[in-house]
Backbone as CSV, one residue per row, in Angstrom:
resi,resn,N_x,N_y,N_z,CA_x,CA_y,CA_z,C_x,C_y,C_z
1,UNK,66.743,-36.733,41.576,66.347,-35.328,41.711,66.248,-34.955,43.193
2,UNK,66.362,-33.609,43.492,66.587,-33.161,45.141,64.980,-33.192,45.254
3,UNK,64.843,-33.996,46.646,63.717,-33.987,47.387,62.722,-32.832,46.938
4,UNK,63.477,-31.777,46.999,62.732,-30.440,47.631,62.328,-29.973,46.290
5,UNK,62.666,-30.194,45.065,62.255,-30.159,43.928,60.846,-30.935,43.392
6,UNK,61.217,-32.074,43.987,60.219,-33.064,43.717,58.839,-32.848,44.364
7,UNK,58.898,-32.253,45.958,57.971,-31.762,46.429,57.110,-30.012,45.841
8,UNK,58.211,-29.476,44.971,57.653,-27.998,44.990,57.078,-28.434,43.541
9,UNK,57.516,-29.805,42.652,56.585,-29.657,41.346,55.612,-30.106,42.093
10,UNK,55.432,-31.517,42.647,53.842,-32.196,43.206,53.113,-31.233,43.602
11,UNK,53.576,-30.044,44.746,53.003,-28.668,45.000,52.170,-28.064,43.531
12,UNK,52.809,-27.535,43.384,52.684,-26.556,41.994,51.490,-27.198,41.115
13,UNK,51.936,-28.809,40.716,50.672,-29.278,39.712,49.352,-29.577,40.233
14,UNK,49.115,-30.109,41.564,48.208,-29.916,42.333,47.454,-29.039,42.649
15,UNK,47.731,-27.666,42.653,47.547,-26.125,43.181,46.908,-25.710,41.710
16,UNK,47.860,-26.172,40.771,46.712,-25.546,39.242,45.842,-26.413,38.747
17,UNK,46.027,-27.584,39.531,44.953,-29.079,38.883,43.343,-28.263,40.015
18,UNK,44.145,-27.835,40.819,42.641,-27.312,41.680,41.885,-26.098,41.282
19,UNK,42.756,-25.315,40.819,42.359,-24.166,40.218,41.402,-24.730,38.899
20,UNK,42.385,-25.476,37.790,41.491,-25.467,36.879,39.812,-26.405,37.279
21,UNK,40.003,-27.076,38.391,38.702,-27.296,38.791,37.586,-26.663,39.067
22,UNK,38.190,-25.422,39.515,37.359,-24.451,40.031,36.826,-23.643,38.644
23,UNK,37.887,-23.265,38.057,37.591,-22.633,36.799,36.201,-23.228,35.857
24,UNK,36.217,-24.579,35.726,35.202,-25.261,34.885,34.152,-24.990,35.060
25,UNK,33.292,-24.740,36.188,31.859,-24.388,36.187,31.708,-22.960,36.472
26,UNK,33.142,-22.234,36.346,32.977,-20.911,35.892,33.002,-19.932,34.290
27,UNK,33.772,-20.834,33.821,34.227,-20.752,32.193,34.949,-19.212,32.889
28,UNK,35.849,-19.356,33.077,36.572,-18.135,33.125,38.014,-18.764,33.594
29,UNK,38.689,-18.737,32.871,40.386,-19.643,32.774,41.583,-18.075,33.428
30,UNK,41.139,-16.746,33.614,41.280,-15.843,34.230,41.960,-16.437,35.248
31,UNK,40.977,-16.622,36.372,41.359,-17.315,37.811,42.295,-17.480,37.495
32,UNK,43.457,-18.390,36.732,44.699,-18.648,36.984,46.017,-18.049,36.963
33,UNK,45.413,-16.657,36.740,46.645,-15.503,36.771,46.953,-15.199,38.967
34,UNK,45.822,-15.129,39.147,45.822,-14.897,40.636,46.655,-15.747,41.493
35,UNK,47.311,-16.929,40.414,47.992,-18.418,41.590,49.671,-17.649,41.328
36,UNK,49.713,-16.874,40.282,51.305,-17.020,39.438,52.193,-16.452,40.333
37,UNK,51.645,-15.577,41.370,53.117,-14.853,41.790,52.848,-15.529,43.456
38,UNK,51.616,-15.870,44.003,51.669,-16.800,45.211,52.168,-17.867,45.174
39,UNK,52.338,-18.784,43.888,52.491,-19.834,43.420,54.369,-20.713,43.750
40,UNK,55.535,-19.229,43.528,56.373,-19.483,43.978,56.871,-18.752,45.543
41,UNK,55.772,-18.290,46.155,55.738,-18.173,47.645,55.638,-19.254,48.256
42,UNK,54.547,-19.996,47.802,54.310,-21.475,48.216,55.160,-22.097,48.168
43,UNK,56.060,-22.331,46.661,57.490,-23.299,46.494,58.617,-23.100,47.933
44,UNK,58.933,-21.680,48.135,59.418,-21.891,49.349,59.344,-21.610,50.650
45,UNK,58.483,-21.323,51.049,57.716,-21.666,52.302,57.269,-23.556,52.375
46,UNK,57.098,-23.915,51.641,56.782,-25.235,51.504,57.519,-26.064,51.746
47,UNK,59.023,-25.647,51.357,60.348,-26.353,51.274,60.857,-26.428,52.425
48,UNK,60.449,-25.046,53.703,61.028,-24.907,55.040,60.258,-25.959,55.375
49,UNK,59.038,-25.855,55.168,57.712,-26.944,55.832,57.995,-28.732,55.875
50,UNK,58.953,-28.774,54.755,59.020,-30.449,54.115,60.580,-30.660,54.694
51,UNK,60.840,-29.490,55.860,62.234,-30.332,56.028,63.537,-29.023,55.691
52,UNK,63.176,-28.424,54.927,64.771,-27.802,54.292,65.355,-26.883,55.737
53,UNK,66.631,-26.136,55.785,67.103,-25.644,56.812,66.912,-24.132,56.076
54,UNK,66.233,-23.804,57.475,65.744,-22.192,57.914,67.532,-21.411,58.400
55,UNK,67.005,-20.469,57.772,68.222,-19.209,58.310,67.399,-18.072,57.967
56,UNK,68.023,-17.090,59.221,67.805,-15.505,58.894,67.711,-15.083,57.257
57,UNK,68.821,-15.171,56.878,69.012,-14.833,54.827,68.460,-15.555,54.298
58,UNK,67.561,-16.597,54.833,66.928,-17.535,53.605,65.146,-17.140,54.139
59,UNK,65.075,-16.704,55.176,64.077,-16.251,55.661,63.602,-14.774,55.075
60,UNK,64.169,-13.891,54.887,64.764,-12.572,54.478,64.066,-12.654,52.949
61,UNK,64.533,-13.461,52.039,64.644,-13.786,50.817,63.503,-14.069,50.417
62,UNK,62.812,-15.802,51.369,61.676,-15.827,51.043,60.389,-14.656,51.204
63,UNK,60.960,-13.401,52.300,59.504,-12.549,52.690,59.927,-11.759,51.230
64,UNK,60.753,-11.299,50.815,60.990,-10.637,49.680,60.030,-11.108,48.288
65,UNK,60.265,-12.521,48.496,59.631,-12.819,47.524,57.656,-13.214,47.899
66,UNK,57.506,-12.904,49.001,55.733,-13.549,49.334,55.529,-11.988,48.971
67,UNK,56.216,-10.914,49.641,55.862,-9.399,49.733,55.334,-9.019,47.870
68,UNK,56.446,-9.705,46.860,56.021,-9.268,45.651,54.664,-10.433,45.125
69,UNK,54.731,-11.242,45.609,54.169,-12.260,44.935,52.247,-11.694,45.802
70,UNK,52.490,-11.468,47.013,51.195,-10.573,47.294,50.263,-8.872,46.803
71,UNK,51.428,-8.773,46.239,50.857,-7.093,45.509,50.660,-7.841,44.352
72,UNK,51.677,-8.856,43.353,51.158,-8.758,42.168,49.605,-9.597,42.319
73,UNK,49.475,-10.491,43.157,48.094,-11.160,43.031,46.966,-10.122,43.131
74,UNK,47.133,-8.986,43.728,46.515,-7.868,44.567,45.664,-7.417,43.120
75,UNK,47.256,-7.500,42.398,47.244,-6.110,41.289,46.329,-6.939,40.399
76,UNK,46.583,-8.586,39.930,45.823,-8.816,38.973,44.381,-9.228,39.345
77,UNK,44.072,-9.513,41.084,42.684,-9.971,40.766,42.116,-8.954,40.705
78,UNK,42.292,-7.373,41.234,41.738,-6.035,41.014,41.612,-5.699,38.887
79,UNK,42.801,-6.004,38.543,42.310,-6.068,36.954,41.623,-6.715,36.402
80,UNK,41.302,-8.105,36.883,40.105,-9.589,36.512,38.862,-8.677,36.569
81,UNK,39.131,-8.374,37.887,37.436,-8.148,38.048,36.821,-6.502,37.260
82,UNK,37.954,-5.870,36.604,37.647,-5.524,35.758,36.901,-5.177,34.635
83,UNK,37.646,-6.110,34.453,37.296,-6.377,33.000,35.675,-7.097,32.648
84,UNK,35.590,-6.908,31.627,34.390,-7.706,31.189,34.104,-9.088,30.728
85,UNK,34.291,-10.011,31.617,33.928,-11.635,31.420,35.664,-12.003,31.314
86,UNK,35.963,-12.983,30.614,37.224,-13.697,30.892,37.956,-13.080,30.056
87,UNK,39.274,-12.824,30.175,40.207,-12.331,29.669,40.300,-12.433,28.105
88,UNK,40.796,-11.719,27.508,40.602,-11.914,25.891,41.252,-12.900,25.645
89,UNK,42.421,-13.141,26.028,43.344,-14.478,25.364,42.354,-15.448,25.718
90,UNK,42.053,-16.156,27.347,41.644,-17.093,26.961,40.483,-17.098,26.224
91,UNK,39.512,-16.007,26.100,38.304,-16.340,25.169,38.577,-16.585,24.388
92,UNK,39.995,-16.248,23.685,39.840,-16.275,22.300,40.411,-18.335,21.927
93,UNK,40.826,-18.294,23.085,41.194,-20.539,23.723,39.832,-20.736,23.365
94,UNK,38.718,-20.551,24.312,37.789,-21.344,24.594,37.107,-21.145,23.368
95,UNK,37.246,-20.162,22.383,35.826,-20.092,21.350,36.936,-20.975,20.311
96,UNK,38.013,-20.866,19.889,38.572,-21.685,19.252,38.750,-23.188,19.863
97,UNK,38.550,-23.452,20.501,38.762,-25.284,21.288,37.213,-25.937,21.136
98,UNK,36.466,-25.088,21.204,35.202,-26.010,21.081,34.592,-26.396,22.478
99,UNK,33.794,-27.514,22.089,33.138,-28.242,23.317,34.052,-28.885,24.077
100,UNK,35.213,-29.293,23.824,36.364,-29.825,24.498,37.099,-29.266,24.916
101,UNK,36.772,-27.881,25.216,37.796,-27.003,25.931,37.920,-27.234,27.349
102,UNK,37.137,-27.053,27.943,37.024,-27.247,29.283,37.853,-28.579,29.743
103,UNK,38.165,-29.871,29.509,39.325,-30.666,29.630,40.588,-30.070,29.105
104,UNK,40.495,-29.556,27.794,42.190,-29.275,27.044,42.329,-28.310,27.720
105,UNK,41.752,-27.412,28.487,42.316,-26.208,29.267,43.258,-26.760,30.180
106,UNK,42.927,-28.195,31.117,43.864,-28.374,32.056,45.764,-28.331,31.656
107,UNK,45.778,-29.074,30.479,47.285,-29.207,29.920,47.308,-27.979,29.040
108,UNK,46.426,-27.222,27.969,47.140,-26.063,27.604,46.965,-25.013,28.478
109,UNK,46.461,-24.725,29.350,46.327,-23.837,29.709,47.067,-23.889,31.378
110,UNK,46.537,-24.816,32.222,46.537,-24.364,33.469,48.059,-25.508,33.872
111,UNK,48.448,-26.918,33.451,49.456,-27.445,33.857,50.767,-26.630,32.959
112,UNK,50.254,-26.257,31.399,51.560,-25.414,31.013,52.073,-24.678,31.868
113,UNK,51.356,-23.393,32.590,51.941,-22.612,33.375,52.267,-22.738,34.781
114,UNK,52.121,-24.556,35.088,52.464,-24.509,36.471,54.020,-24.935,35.798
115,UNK,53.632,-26.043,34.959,55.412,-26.363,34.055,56.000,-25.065,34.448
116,UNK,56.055,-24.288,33.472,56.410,-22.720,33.697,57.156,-22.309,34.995
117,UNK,56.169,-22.470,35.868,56.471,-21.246,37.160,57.263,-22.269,37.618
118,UNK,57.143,-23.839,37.485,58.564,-24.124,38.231,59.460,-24.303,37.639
119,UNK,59.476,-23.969,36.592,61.265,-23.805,36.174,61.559,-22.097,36.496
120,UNK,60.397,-21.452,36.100,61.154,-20.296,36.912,61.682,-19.730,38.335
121,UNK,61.064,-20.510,38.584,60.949,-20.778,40.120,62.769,-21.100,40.526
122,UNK,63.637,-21.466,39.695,65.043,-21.653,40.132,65.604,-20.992,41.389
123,UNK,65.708,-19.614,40.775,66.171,-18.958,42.546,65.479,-19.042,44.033
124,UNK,64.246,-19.535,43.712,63.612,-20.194,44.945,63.626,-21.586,45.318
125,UNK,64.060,-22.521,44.272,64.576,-23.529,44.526,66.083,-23.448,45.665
126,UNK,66.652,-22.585,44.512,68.066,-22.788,44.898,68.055,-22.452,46.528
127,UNK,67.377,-20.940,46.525,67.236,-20.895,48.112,66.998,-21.873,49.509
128,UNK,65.595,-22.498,49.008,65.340,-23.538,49.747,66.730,-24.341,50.173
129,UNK,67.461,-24.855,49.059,68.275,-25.748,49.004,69.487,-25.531,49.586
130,UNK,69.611,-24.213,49.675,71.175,-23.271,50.237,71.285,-24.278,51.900
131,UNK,72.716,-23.925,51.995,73.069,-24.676,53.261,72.671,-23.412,54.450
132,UNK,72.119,-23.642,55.401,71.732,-23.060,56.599,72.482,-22.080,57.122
133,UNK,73.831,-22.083,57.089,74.959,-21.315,57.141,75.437,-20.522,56.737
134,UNK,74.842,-20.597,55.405,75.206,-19.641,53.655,74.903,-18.108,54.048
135,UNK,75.677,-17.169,53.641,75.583,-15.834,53.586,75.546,-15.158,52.704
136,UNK,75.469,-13.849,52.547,75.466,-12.811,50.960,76.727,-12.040,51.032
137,UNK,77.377,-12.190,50.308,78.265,-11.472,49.319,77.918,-9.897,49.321
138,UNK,78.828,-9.366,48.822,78.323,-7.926,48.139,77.324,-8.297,46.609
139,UNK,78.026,-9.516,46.088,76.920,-9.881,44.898,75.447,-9.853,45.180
140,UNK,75.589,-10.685,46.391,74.149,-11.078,46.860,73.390,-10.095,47.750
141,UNK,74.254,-8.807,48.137,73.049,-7.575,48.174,73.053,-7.288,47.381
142,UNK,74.100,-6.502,46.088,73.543,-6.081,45.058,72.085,-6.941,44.412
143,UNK,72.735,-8.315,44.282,71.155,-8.767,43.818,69.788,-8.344,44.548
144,UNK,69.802,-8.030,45.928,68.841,-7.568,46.765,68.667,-6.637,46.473
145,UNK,69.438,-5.334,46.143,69.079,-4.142,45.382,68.486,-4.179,44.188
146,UNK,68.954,-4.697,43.356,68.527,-4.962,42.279,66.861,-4.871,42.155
147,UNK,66.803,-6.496,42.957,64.980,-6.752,43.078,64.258,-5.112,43.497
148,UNK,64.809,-5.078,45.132,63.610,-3.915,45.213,63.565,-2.726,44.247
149,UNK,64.530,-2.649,43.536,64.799,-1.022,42.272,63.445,-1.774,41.389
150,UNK,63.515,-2.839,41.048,62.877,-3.734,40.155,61.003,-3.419,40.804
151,UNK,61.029,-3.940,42.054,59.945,-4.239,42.238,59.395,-2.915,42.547
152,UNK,60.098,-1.763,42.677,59.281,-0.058,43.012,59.039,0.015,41.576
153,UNK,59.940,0.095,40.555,59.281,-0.006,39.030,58.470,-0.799,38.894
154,UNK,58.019,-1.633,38.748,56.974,-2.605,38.508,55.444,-2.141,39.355
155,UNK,55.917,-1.733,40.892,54.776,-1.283,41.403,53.887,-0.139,41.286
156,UNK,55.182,0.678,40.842,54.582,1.929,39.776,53.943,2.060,38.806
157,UNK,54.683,1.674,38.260,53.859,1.663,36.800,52.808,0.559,36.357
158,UNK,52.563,-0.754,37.768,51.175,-1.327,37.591,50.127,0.248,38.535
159,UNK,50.430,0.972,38.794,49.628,1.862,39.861,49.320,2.586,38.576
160,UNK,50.231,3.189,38.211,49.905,4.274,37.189,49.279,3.680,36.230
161,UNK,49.104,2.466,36.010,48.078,1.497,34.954,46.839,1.761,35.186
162,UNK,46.776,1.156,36.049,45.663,1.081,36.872,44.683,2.082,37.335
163,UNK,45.113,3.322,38.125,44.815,4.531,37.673,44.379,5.086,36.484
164,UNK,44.986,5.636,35.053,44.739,5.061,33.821,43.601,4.690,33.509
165,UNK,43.600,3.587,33.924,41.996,2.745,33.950,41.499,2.878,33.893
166,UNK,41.182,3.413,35.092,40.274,3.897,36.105,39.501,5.165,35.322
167,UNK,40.163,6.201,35.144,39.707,7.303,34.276,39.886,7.402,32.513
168,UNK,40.280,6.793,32.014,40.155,6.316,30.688,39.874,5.289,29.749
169,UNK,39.675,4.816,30.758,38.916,3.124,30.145,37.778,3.437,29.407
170,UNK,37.102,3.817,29.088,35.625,3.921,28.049,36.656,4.632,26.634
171,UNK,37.365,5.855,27.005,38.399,6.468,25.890,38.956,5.189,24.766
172,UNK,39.568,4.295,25.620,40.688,3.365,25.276,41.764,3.847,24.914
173,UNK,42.202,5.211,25.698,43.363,6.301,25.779,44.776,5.112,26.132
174,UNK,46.135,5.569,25.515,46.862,4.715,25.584,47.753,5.762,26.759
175,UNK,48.163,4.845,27.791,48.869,5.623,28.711,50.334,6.214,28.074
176,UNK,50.984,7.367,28.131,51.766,8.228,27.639,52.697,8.854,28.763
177,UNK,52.478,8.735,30.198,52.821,9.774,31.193,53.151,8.612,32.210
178,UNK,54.559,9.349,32.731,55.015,8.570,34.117,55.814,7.798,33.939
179,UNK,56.038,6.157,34.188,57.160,5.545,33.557,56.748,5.145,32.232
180,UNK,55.679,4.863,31.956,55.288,4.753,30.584,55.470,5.798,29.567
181,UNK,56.229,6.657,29.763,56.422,8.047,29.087,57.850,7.667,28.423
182,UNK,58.433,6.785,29.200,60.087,6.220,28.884,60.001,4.617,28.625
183,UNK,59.262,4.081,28.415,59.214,2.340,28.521,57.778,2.297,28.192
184,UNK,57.280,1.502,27.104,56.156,1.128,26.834,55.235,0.226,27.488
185,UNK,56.274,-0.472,28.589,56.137,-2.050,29.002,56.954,-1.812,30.330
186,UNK,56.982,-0.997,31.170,57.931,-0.558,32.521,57.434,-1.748,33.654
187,UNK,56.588,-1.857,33.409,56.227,-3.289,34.410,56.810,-4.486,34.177
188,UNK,56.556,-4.970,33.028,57.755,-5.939,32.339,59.205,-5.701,32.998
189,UNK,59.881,-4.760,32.507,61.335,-3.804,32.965,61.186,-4.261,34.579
190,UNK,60.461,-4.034,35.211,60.569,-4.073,36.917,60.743,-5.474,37.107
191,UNK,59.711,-6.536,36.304,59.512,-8.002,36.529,60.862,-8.663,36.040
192,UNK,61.591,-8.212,34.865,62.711,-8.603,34.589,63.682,-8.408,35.753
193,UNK,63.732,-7.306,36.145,65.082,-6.449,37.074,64.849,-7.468,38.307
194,UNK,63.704,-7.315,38.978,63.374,-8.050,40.437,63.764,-9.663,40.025
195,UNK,63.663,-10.131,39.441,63.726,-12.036,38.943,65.166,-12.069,38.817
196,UNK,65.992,-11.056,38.158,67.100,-11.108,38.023,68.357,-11.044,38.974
197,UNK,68.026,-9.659,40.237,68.253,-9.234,41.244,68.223,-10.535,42.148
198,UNK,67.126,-11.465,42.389,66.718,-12.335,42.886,67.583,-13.617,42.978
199,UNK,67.832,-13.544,41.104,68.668,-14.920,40.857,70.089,-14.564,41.092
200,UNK,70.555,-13.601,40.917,72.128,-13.061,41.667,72.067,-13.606,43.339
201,UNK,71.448,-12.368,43.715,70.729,-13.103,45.591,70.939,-14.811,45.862
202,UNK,70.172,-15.263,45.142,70.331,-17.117,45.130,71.195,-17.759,45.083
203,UNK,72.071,-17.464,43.560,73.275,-18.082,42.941,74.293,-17.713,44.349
204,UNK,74.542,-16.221,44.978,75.679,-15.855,45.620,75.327,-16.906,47.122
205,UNK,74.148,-16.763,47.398,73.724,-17.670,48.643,74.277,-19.345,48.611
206,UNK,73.706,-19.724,47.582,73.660,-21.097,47.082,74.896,-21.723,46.524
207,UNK,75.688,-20.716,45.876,76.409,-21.119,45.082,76.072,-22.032,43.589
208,UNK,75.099,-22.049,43.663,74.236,-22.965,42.461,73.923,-22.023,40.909
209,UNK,74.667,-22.036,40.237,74.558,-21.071,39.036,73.125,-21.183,38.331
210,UNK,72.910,-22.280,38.039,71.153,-22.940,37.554,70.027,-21.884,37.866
211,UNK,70.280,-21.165,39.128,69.710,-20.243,40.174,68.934,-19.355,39.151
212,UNK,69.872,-18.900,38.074,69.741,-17.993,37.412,69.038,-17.965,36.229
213,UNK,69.038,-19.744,36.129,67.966,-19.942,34.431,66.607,-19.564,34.294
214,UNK,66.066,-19.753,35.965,64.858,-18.864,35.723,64.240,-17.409,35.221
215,UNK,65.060,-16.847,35.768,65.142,-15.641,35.303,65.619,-14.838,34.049
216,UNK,66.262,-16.115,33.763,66.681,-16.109,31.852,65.311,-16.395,31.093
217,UNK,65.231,-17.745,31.551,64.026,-18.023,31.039,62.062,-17.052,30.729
218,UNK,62.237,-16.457,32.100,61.287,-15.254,32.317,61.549,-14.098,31.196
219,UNK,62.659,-13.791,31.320,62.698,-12.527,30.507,62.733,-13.367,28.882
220,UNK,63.498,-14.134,28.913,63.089,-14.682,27.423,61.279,-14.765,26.757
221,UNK,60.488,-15.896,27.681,59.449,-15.366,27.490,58.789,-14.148,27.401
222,UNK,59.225,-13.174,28.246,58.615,-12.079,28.642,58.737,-10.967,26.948
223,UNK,60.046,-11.044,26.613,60.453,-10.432,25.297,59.769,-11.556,23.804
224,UNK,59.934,-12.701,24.160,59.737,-13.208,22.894,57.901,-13.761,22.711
225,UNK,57.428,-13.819,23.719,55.930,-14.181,23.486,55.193,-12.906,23.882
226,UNK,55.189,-12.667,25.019,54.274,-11.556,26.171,54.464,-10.273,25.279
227,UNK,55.658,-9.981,25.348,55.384,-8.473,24.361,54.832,-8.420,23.080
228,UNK,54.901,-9.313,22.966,54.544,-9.262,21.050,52.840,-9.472,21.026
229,UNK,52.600,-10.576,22.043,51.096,-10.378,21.696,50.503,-9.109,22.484
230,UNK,51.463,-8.820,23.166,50.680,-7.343,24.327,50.615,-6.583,23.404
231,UNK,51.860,-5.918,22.365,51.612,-5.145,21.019,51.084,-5.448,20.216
232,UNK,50.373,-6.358,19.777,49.789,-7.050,18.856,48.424,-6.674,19.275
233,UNK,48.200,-6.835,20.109,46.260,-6.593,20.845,46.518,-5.020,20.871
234,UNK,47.642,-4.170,21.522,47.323,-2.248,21.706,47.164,-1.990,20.646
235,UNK,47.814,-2.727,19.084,47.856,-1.793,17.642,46.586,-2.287,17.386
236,UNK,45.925,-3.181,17.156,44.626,-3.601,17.215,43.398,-2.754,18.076
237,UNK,43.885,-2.733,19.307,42.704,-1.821,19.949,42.714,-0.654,19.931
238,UNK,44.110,0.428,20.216,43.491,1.472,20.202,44.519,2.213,19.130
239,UNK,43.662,3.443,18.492,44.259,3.884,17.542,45.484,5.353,17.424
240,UNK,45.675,5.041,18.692,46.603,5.859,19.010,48.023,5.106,19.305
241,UNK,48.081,4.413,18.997,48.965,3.537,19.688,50.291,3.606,18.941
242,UNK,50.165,3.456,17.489,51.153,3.385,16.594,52.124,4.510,16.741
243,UNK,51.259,5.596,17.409,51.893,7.131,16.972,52.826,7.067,18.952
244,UNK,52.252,6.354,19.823,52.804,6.231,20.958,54.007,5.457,21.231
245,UNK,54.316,4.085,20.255,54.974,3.648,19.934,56.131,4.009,19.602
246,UNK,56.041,4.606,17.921,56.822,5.625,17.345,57.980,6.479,18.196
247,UNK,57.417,6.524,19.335,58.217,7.588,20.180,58.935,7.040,21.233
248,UNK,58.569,5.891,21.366,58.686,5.420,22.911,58.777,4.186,23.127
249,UNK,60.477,3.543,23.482,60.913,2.007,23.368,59.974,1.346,24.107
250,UNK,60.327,0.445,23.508,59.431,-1.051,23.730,59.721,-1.524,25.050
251,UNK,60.913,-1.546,26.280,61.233,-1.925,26.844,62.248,-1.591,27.490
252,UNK,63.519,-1.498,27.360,64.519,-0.263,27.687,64.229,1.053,27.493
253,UNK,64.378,2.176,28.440,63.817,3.654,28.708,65.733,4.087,27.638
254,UNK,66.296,3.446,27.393,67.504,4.105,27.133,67.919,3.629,25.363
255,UNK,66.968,2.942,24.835,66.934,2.369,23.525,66.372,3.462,22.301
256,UNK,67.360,3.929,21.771,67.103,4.303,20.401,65.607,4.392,20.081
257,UNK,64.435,4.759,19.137,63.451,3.989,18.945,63.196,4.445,17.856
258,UNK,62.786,3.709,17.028,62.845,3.636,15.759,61.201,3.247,15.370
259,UNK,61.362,3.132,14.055,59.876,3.062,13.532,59.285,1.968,13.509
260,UNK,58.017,1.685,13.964,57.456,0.478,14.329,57.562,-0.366,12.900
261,UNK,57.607,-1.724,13.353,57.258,-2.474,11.877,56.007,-3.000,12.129
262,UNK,55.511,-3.805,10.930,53.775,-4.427,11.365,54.222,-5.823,12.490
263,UNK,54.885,-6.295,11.852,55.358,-7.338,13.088,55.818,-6.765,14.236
264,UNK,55.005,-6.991,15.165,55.465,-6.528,16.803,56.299,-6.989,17.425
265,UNK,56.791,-8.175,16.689,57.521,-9.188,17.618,59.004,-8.377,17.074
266,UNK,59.164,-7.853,16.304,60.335,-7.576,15.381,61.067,-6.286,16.447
């Protein structure tokens, strides 16, 4: 396996082995949303650190990616502190795990998602790994376009969330207006576009196609787990939701939309 791989998992499992340390005499498994988007800033900045060869475009790439990976930490420890006590998913871990939660959290909870972030982590692998010399294509700005179209959607419509919030949170009013007026899930849409944009950027740099499984992989999760329980908890909480739905795709602003079924995942 390439060096620089080997160093960004030891990175990665270390970084959530510390976290979930910290977490334990807090009972709040939360904390570990705040590592996810610094988490592959670290992978390559780390990689220049352990040796790999620095260039302008690989320099470029990595601020692209610390720049998103610092708003989203921004965005979620401002929603943590939120909220009221630890996030619903994991409460709903810790009251189902028992007295033995606090150990099984490390492997279900906090090493799963370092697993995770480094396989998604590909186009920042690949970067690291690019030869010093390597340049961008027209592919590899488009992929640069791509991300930032990606990451102004995403930053939007976590703002307009958030906002939202801010003044309707006691309501449990379902947001309706802005990009959420066309996309149920427009933040998702941005996180897909930017990962994707990203892994074009990589692959054209690198030449390394693999570049791109992360970002397969992301949006796969993102559609086949993340949305379904995200719809699964709005039809549950608020009762407007079904009728917001009804009107307004799940994910593409340009998708047909049709009538909800009880399965969300569907």
């Amino acid at each position: 396996m390439d060096p620089y791989l080997v160093t960004s998992l030891v990175v990665t499992l270390i970084a959530f082995t510390a976290i979930w340390l910290i977490h334990v005499p807090l009972e709040d498994a939360g904390i570990v949303d705040y590592y996810w988007g610094p988490g592959f800033a670290v992978i390559g900045w780390s990689g220049l650190a352990f040796g790999a060869q620095a260039s302008p475009v690989k320099l470029l790439l990595l601020m692209a990616v610390t720049i998103w990976a610092l708003r989203l930490a921004a965005q979620l420890i401002v929603r943590h502190q939120l909220m009221d006590g630890e996030d619903a998913r994991y409460r709903k871990m810790r009251e189902a795990g028992g007295p033995q939660w606090w150990w099984r959290s490390l492997y279900k909870v906090f090493l799963l998602q370092a697993g995770i972030l480094w396989l998604v982590a590909t186009p920042v692998h690949a970067i690291v790994g690019a030869p010093g010399a390597a340049s961008l294509s027209a592919l590899g700005v488009a992929g640069l376009l791509l991300f930032a179209v990606g990451f102004l959607i995403e930053t939007v419509a976590d703002w307009q969330l958030h906002r939202h919030r801010l003044q309707a949170r006691a309501q449990r009013q379902t947001l309706s207006s802005g990009l959420w007026r066309y996309s149920r899930h427009p933040n998702y849409l941005g996180e897909i576009m930017l990962w994707l944009g990203l892994g074009l950027a990589a692959t054209d740099l690198s030449g390394a196609w693999w570049a791109l499984a992360g970002p397969v992989v992301l949006a796969l999760v993102i559609r086949l787990v993340s949305l379904p329980l995200t719809e699964q908890h709005l039809m549950e909480s608020r009762t407007d939701y079904a009728a917001y739905a009804a009107r307004t795709p799940v994910l593409l602003p340009f998708r047909p939309v049709r009538q909800v079924s009880p399965d969300p995942a569907e």
